[in-house]
N, C-alpha and C positions, 0 to 999 in steps of 0.2 A: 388629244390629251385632255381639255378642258370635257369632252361628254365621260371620259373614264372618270375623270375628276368625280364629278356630278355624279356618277352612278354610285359613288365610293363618300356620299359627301357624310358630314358626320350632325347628330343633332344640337341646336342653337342650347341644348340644356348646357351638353356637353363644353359647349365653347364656355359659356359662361363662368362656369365651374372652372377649366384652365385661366381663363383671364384675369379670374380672382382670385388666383392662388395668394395672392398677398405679396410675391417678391416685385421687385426692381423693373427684372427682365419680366413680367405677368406687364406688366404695368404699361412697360413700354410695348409690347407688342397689343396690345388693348388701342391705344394711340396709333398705330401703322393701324389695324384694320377700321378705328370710327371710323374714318372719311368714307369706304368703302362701305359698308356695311346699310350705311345711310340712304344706300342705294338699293341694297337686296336681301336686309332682313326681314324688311317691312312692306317689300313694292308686289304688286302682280308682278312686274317685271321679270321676278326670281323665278316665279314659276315656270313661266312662259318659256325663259331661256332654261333653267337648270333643270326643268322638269322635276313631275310626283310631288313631294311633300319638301317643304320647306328643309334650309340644314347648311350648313357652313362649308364651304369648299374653299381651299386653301394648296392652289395648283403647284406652286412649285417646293410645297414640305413634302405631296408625293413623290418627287424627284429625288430630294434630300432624303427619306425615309430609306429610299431603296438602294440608295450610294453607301449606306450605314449598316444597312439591316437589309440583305438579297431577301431574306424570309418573308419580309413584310410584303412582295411580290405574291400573290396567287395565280396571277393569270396574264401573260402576255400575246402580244402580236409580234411579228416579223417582216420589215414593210421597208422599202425605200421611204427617204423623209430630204425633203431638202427646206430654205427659208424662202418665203417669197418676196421679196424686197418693194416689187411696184407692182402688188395686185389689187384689183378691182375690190377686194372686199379685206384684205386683209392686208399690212405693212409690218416685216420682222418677227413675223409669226412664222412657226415649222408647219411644214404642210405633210400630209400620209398620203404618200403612194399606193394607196391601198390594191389598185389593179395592174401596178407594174410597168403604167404609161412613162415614165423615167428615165426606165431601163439601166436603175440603178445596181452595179454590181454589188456595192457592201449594201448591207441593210441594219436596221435599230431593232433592239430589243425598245419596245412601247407598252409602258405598263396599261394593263386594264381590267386587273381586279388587285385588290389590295385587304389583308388584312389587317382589319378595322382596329381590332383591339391590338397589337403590335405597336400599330399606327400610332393611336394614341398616347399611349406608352412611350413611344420616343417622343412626342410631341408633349406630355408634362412633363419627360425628363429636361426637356431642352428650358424648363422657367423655374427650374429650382435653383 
């Protein structure tokens, strides 16, 4: 989810522009990402993990987008997914079965292309 994220991620102009829309809710959600942001607007770090060009990722409003708006969906997978509780690299995070090793009978719809402009769109609606 988080490399769909990233592929889908949207530009820092962009963010900015939303955060300053001037209301309450801009306001407050400007406050939820400083602390984060301190990390990866400014670091190599961003690069390195998000890959290409700099730009704001915001994983679980893809989630919300596509609960609201199927539209905003372009492109999915179909995959077993389970959470890994006590792994090596990862704790409480969903993992993709992407090869079937599971042998899970039901599987998830897993977004991983998203339209941009939709996207955004619900995302100024949600700070007016």
């Amino acid at each position: 989810l988080f490399r769909s994220a990233c592929r889908n991620k949207l530009s820092w102009e962009w963010y900015d522009q939303w955060v300053n829309m001037g209301t309450e809710k801009a306001k407050f959600i400007k406050m939820i990402y400083a602390h984060s942001l301190q990390y990866t607007r400014t670091s190599d770090r961003e690069e390195k993990v998000i890959g290409g060009d700099s730009g704001f990722v915001s994983c679980d409003s893809y989630a919300m987008a596509a609960a609201i708006d199927d539209s905003t969906v372009t492109s999915h997978i179909e995959c077993g997914v389970t959470v890994e509780l006590w792994g090596k690299f990862t704790r409480g995070m969903m993992v993709l079965d992407l090869i079937g090793d599971l042998k899970k009978k039901h599987k998830a719809f897993v977004m991983n292309g998203c339209n941009l402009e939709k996207f955004k769109t619900l995302l100024e609606a949600s700070l007016k």
